[in-house]
Phi, psi and omega in degrees: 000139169262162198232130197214124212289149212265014198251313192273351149286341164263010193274288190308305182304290189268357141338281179307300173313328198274353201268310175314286166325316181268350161288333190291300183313310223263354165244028164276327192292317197303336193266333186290306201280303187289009166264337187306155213269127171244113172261130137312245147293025211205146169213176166257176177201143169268140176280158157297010186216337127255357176070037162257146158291122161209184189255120175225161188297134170275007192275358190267106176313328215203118207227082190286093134009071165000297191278303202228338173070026160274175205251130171232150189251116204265166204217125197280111201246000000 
């Protein structure tokens, strides 16, 4: 049997827990980062009528307002 001292079982004891807690962080980020929202196709825009921000497609001429639903028209910049 080994003889393991009680400063040196709990040494080994939060060793393992803190090497666990940080494989867990480190394949929460890795999963955060290859998941991250990639817009593309998508840009914002403010509506004209209430000045809220929102996200449209950019392939659209006429575009409905998220927030209040008037039809805004994107200008090709």
């Amino acid at each position: 049997m080994i003889e393991v001292s009680i400063s040196e079982a709990f040494f080994i004891y939060l060793f393992i827990s803190m090497t666990f807690v940080f494989i867990l962080w480190a394949l929460s980020e890795y999963r955060s980062r290859t998941r991250a929202v990639k817009v593309e196709v998508e840009e914002t825009m403010v509506c004209e009528i209430c000045l809220q921000s929102f996200v449209f497609n950019k392939h659209e001429s006429i575009v409905k307002c998220t927030h209040c639903g008037s039809l805004n028209d994107v200008i090709s910049g």
